[in-house]
KOLLUM-716653 format. One record per residue: residue in three letters; x, z, y of N, C-alpha, C in turn. Coordinates in steps of 0.2 Angstrom, whole numbers, padded with zeros to 4 digits, always signed. Example, Ala and Ser with C-alpha at 12.3 -4.5 7.8 and 13.67 -1.06 7.14 Angstrom:
KOLLUM-716653
ala+0066+0039-0028+0062+0039-0022+0066+0039-0016ser+0064+0035-0011+0068+0036-0005+0064+0039+0000
END
This chain:
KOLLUM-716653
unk+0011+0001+0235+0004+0000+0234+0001+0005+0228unk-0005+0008+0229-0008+0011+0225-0015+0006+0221unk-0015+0007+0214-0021+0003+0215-0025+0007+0208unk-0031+0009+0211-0036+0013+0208-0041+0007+0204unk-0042+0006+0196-0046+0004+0193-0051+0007+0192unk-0057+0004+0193-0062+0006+0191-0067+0001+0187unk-0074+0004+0184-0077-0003+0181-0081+0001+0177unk-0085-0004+0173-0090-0003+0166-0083-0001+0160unk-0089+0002+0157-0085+0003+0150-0083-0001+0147unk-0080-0004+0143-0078-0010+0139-0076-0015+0142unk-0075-0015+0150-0074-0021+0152-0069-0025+0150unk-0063-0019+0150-0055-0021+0152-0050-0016+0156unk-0050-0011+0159-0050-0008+0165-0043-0010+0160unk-0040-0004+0154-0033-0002+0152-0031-0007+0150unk-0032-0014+0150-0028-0020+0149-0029-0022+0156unk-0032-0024+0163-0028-0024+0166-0023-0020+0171unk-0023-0011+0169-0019-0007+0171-0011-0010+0167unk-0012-0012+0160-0005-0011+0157-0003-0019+0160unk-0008-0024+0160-0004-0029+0165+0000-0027+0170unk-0003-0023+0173+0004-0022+0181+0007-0018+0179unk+0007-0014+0173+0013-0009+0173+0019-0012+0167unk+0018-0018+0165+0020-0021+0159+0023-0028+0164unk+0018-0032+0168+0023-0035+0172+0024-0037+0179unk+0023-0030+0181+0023-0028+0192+0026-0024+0190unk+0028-0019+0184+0031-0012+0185+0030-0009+0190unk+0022-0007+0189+0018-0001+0192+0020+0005+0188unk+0020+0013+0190+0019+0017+0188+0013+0021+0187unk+0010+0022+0181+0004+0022+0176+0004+0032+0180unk-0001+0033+0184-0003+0042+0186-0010+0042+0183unk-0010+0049+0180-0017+0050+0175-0017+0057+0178unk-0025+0058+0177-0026+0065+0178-0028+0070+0171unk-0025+0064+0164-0027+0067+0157-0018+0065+0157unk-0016+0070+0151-0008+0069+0150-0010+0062+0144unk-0004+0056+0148-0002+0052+0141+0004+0050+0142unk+0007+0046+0138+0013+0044+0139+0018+0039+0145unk+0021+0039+0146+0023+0034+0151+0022+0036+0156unk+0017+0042+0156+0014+0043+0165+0016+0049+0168unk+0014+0048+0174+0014+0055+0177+0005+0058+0177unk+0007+0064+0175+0001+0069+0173+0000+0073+0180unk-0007+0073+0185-0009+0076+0188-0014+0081+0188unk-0015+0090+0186-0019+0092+0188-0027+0092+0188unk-0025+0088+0196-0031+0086+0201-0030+0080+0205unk-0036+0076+0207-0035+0070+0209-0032+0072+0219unk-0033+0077+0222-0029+0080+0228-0021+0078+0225unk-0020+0082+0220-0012+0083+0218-0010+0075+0217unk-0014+0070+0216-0012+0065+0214-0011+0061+0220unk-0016+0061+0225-0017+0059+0231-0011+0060+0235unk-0012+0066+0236-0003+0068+0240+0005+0067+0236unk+0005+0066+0228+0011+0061+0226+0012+0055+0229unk+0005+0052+0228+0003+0043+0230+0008+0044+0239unk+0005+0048+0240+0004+0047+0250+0014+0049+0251unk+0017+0053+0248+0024+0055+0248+0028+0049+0247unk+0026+0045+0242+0030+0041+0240+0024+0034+0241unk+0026+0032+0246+0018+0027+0247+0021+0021+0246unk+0030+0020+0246+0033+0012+0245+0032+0011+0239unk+0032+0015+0233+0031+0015+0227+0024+0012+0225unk+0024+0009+0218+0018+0007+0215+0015+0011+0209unk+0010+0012+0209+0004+0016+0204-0001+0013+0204unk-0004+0016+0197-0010+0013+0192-0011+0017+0191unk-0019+0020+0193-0025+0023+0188-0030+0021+0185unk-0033+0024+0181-0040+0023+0178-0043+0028+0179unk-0041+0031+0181-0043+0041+0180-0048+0042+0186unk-0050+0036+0189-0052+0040+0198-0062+0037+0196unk-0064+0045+0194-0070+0040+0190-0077+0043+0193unk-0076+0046+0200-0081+0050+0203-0081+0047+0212unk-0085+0047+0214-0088+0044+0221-0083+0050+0224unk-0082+0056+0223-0078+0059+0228-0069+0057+0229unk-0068+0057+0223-0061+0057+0222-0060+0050+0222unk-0064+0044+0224-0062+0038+0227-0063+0037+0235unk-0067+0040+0237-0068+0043+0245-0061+0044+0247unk-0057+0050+0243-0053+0053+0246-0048+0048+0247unk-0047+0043+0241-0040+0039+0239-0043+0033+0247unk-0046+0029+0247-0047+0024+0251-0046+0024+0256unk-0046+0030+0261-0043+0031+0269-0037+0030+0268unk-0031+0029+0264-0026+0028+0267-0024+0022+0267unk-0022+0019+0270-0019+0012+0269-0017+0007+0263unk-0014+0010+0261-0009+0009+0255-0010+0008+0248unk-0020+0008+0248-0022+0010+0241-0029+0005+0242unk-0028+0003+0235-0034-0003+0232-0038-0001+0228unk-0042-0001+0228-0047+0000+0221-0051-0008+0219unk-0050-0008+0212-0052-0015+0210-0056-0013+0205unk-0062-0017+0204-0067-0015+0199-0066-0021+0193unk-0068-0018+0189-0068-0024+0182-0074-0023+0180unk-0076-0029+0178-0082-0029+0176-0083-0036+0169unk-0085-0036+0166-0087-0041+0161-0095-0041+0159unk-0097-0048+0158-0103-0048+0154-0106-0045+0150unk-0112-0041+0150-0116-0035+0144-0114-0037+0137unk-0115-0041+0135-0115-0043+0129-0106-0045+0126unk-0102-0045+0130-0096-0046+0129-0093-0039+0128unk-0097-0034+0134-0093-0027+0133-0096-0024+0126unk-0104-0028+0126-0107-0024+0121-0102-0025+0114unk-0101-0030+0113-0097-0032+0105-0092-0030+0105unk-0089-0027+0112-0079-0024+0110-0081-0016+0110unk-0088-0012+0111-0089-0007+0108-0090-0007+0101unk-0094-0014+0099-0097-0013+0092-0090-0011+0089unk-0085-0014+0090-0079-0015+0087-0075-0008+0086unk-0077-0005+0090-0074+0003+0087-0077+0008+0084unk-0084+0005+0085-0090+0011+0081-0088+0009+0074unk-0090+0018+0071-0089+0017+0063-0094+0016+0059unk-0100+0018+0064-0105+0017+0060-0112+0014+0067unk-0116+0009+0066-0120+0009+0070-0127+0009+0068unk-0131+0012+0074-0137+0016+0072-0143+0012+0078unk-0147+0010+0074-0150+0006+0079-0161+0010+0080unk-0160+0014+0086-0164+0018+0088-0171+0014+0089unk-0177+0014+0084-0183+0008+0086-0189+0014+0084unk-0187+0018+0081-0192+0024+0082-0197+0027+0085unk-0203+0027+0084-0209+0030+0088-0206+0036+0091unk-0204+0041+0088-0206+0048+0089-0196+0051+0085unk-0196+0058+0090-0190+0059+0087-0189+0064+0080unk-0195+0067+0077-0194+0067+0072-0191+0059+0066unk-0193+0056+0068-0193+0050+0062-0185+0046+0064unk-0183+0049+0069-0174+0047+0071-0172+0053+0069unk-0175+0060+0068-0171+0066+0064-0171+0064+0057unk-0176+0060+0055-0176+0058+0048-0174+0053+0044unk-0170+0047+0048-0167+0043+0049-0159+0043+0048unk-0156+0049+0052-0149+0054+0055-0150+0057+0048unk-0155+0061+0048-0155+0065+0039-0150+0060+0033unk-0154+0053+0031-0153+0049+0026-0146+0046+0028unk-0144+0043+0034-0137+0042+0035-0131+0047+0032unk-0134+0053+0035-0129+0060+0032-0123+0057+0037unk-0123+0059+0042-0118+0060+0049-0110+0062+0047unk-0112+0066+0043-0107+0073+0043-0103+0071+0038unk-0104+0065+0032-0100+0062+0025-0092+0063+0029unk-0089+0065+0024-0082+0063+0026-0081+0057+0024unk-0084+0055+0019-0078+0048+0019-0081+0042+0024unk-0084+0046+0029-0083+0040+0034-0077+0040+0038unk-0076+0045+0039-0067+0046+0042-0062+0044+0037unk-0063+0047+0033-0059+0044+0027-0063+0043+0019unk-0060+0038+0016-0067+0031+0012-0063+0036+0008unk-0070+0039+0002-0067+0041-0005-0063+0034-0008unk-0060+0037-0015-0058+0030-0020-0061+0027-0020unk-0069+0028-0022-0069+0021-0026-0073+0018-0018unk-0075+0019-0011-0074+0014-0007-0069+0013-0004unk-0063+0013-0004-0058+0012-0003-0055+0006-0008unk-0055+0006-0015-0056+0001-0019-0059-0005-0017unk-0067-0003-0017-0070-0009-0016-0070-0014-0010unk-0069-0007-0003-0067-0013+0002-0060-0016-0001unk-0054-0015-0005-0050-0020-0005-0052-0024-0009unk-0056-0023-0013-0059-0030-0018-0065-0034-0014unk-0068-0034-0008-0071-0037-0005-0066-0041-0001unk-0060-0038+0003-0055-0041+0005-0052-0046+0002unk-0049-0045-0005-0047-0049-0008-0051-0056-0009unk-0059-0053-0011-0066-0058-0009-0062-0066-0003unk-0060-0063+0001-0059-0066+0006-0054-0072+0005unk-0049-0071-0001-0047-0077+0000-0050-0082-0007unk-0054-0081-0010-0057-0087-0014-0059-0092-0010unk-0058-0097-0014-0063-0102-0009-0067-0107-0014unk-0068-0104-0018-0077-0105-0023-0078-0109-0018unk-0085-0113-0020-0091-0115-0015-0097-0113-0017unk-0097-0107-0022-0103-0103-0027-0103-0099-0021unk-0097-0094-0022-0098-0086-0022-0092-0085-0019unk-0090-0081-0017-0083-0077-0015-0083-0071-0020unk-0080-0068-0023-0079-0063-0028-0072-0058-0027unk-0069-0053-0027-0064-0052-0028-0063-0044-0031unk-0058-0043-0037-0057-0038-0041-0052-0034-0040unk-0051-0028-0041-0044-0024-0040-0045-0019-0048unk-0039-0020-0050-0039-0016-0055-0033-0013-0055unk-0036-0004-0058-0033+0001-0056-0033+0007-0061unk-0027+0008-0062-0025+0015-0066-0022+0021-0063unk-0025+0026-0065-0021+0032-0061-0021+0033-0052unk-0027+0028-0053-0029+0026-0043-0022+0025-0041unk-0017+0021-0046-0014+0015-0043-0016+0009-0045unk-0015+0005-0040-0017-0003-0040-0012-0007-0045unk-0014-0009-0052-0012-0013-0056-0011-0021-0054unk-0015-0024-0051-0018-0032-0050-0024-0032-0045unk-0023-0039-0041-0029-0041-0038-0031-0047-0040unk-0038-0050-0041-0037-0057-0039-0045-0059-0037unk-0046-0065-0037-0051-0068-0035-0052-0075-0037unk-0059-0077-0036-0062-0084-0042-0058-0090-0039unk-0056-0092-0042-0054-0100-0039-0050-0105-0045unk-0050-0110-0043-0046-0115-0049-0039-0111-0051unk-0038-0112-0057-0030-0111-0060-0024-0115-0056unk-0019-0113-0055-0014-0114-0052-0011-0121-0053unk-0012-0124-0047-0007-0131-0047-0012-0135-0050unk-0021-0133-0048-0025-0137-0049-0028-0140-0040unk-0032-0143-0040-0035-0144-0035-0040-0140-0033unk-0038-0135-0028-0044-0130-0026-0050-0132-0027unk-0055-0125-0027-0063-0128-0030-0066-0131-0023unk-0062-0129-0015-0067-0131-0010-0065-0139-0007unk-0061-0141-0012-0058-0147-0011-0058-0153-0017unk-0065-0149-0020-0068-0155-0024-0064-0153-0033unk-0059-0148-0032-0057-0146-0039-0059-0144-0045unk-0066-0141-0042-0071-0140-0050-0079-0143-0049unk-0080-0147-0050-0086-0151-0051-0095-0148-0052unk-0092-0144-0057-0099-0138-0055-0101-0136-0049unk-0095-0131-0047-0095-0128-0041-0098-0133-0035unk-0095-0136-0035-0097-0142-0030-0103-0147-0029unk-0108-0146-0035-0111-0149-0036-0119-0142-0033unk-0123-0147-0032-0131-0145-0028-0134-0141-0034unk-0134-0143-0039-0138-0140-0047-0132-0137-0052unk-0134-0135-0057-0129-0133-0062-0129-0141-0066unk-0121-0143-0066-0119-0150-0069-0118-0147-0074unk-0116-0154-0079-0115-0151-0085-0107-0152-0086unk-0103-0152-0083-0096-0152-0081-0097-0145-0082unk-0090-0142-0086-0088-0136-0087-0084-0132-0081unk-0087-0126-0078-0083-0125-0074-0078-0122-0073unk-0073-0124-0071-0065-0125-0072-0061-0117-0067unk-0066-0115-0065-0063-0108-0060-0062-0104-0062unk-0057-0100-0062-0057-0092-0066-0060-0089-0060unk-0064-0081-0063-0066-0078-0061-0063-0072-0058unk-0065-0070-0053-0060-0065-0050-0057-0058-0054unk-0062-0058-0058-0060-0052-0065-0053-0056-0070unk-0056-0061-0071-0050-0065-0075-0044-0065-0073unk-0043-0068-0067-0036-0065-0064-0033-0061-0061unk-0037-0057-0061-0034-0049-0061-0031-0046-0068unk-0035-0048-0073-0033-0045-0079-0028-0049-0083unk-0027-0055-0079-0023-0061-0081-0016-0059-0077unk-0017-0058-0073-0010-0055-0068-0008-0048-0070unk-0012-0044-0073-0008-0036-0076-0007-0039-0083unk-0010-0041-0088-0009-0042-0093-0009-0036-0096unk-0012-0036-0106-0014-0031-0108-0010-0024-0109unk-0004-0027-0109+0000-0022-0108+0002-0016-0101unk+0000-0019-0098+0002-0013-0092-0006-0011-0089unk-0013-0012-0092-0020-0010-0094-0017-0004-0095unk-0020-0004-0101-0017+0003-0103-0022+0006-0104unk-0021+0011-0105-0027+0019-0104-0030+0021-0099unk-0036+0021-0100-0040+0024-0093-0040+0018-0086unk-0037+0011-0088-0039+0008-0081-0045+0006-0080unk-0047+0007-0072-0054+0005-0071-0053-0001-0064unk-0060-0006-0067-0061-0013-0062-0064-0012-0057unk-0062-0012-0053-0067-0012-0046-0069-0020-0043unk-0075-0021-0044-0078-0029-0042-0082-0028-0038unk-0084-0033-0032-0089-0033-0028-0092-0034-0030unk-0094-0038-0037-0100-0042-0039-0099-0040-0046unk-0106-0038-0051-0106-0035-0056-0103-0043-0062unk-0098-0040-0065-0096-0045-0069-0101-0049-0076unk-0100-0058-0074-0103-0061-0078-0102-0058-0086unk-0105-0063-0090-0104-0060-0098-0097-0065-0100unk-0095-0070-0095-0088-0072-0097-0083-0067-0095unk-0084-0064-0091-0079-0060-0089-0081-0050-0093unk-0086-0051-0095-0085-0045-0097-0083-0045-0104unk-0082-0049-0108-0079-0049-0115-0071-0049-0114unk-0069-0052-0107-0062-0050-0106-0061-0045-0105unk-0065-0041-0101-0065-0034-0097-0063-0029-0106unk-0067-0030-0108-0068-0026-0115-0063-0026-0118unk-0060-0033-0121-0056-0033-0125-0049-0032-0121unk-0047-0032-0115-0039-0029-0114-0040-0023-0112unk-0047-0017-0114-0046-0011-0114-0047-0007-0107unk-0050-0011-0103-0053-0008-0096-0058-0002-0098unk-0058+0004-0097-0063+0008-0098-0070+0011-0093unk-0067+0008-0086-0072+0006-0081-0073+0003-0078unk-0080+0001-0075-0082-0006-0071-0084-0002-0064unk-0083-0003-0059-0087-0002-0054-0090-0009-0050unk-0094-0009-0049-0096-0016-0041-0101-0011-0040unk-0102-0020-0035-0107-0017-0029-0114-0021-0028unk-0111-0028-0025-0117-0033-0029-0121-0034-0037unk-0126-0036-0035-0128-0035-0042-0126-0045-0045unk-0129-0046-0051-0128-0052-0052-0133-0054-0059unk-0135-0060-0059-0140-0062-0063-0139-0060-0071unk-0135-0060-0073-0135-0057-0079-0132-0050-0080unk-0134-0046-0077-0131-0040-0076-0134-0035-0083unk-0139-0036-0084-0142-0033-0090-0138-0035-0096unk-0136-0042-0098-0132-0043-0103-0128-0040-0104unk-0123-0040-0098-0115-0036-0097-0117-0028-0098unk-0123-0026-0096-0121-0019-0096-0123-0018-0103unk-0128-0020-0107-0127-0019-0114-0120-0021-0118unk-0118-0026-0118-0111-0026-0121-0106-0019-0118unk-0106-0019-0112-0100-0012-0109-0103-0007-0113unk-0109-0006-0114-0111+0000-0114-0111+0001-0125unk-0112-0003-0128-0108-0006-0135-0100-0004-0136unk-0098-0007-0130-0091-0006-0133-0088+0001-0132unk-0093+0006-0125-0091+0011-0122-0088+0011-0116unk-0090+0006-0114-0086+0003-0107-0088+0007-0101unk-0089+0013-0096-0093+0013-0090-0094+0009-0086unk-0100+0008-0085-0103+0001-0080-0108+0007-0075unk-0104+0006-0068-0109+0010-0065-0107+0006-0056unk-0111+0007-0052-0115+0002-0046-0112+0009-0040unk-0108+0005-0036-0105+0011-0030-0107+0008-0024unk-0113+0009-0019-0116+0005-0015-0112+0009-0009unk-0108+0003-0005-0104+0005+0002-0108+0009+0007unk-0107+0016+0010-0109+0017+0016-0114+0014+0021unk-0119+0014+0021-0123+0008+0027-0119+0011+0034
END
């Protein structure tokens, strides 16, 4: 049996090709060179492989023109199966590969040239993220495992653009997590007068390297510009730069103290 896949883009086509060749043990013919396969040419050159060996089993994707599936169909021996899935299903497994999305609402195509202009298409660190977004998205990541009922925060601190420590807001160790009732401010609709019992994602970061292995020239990368509880830590174990990304209500406070002590406090806004 031959069986020709075809379909919309993002359907599925090459996961249900590797189902039959991963559990019918089809053999995968391409008319682009890849692995595993046999490379044809032309879809003739492929057709007359198929038609030689017609007891045998093949899988294409490749056959993607009204002529070269004309040709495949007269023979006996050959399927063509279409794959299709829901608009909005294929739509989100493309969102999921783009690196950047560009949503066209535009009157006139000068104002999409000057839309394209402000993105700057051509940045490299969209194929590959400079330092300091590289940093942040791991300290957004790290974000990810607080489980505050405020905020999610999370910090990497880093010398020599090696990673010294990570961490993120939550109760101290061997306390009852804040999302499970463990710090009562947090928890609470207003600001209580309970003391809030969470460390901050800067605090245990600078708490897990501790001030000896700080050192000279380390810099904080936070998603959120650091409170004034956390910027008197920042200072004192000798951090000499701050990056975030979010801003935060008392930002003016903090950057007056950093900029006192000599601390760089400067704002690194990720890629749109």
């Amino acid at each position: 049996m031959f069986i020709a896949i075809i379909g919309t883009r993002s359907a599925g086509k090459s996961t249900v090709q590797d189902y039959l060749i991963d559990r019918k043990g089809f053999q995968a013919v391409r008319l682009h060179k890849g692995e595993q396969s046999l490379y044809f040419s032309t879809s003739s050159d492929m057709l007359e492989h198929a038609t030689r060996n017609w007891r045998m089993n093949f899988v294409t994707i490749d056959l993607d023109t009204q002529e070269s599936l004309e040709q495949f169909v007269r023979r006996p021996f050959i399927m063509v199966v279409n794959v299709d899935a829901p608009i909005l299903l294929r739509f989100e497994r493309a969102l999921r590969l783009a690196k950047l999305h560009i949503v066209n609402a535009f009157d006139t195509i000068p104002a999409l040239h000057s839309h394209l202009d402000n993105l700057n298409l051509l940045d490299q660190g969209r194929l590959r993220p400079g330092w300091d977004a590289y940093f942040m998205q791991l300290a957004e990541l790290a974000s990810e495992r607080s489980n505050c009922m405020k905020r999610r925060v999370g910090a990497i601190l880093v010398r020599n653009k090696r990673i010294l420590a990570t961490g993120y807001n939550g109760t101290p160790r061997g306390l009852t997590n804040c999302n499970e009732g463990g710090c009562t401010r947090c928890n609470s609709g207003k600001e209580a007068s309970d003391e809030c019992v969470c460390l901050h994602a800067e605090e245990n970061a600078l708490l897990e390297a501790g001030r000896e292995r700080v050192g000279d020239g380390a810099v904080l990368y936070c998603n959120t510009c650091p409170c004034l509880k956390c910027t008197i830590k920042i200072i004192q174990t000798g951090v000499k730069e701050v990056v975030y990304n979010l801003s935060y209500k008392v930002d003016d406070s903090s950057a007056a103290l950093f900029s006192e002590a000599g601390v760089v406090l400067r704002r690194h806004s990720m890629p749109k």
